[in-house]
N, C-alpha and C positions, 0 to 999 in steps of 0.2 A: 818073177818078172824082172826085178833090175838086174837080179846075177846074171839073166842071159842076154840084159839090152849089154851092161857092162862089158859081157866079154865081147858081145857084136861092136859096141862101138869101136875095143881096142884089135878085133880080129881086122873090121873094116880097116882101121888107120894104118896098121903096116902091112894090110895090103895094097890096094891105093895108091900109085905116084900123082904127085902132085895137087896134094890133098891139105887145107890147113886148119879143116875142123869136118868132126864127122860125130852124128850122136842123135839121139833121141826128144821129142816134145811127146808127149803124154796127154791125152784129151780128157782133162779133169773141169766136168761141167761146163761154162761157157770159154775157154779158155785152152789153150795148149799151154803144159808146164815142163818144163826143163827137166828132162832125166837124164842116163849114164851119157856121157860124151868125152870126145878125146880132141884136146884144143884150147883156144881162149875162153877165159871166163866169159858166158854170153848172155843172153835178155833171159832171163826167168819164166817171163808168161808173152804168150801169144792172144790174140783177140781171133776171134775164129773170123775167117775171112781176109785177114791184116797178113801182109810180107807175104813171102813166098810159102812157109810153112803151114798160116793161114788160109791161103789161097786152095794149098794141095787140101787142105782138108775139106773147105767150101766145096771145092769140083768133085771130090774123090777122082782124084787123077793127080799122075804123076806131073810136076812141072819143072821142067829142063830149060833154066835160065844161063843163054851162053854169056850176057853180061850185064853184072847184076845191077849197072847203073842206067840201064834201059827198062827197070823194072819199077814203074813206077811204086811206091812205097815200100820197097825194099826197106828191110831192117837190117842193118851192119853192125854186128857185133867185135869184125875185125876188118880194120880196112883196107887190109890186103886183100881182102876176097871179089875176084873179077867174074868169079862164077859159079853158080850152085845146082841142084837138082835133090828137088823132095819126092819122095815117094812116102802117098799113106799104106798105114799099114790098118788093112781092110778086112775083118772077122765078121760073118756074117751079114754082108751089106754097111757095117756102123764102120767107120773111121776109133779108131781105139790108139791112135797114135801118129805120126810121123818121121820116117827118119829124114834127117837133113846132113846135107855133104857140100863143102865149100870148099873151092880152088884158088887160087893165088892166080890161077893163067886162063883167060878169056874163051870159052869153048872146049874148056876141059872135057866135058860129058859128051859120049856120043853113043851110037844106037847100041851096040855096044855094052857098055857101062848100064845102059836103061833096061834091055833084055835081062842082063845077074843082077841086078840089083832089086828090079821087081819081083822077080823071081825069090830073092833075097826076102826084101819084104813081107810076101806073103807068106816065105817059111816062118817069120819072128812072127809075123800078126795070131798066127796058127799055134804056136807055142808059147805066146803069152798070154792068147785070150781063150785059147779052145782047152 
C-alpha cells in the first residue's frame, strides 16, 4: 500500500501543472491519517466529516473546491493553496482512503482533471485494498 500511494503521489506531482501539494489520507478508525505525499509538511489527522478531505469521505464523492476560502472549515496546511479537489478512494462501497490535490491558482480543477483522476482513484482504491 504506501509503495504504490508513494509512487502515485510523486507520479501525480510531475504530472500536474500547477499543483502545490498532492498525496494521500488513510481511513484508520474514526479518523483520516496522513500517508505518502509530495509537498508541505501537513495536518496528520482528519476527523471524518471535517475540511474537504473529511467531507469527500462523509459524501463518498468527489469534492471540486475552486476556492478554498469559500469553503467553509477548510483546513490550510499551506497558504498558498486557492484550490483543491479530493477524490475517495472507494473499495467495495467503504471509503479506505482519499487522495487530495492542492493549487496555488483559483479553479485549477476542471471536468477534466475529475474524469482521470477518478478514474485514477478507483485504479489505487482497487490496488490497495482488493
Amino acid at each position: 500500500e504506501t509503495a504504490i500511494l508513494a509512487n502515485a503521489s510523486a507520479v501525480l506531482g510531475i504530472a500536474l501543472k500547477d499543483i502545490n501539494w498532492v498525496g494521500f489520507y488513510m481511513v484508520k478508525g474514526e479518523e483520516l491519517v496522513l500517508g505518502p505525499f509530495q509537498g508541505k509538511p501537513a495536518v496528520s489527522r482528519i476527523g471524518y466529516g471535517k475540511g474537504v478531505c473529511g467531507t469527500g469521505w462523509a459524501e463518498k464523492r468527489t469534492q471540486l473546491v475552486a476556492d478554498v476560502h469559500c469553503f467553509a472549515g477548510h483546513i490550510a496546511c499551506d497558504e498558498a493553496s486557492r484550490s483543491e479537489i479530493v477524490l475517495p478512494l472507494v473499495y467495495q462501497s467503504e471509503v479506505v482512503g482519499v487522495l487530495d490535490i492542492d493549487s496555488p491558482v483559483s479553479g485549477r480543477f476542471d471536468g477534466d482533471d475529475l474524469d482521470g483522476l477518478e478514474a485514477a482513484a478507483a485504479l489505487l482504491a482497487k490496488k490497495i485494498a482488493g
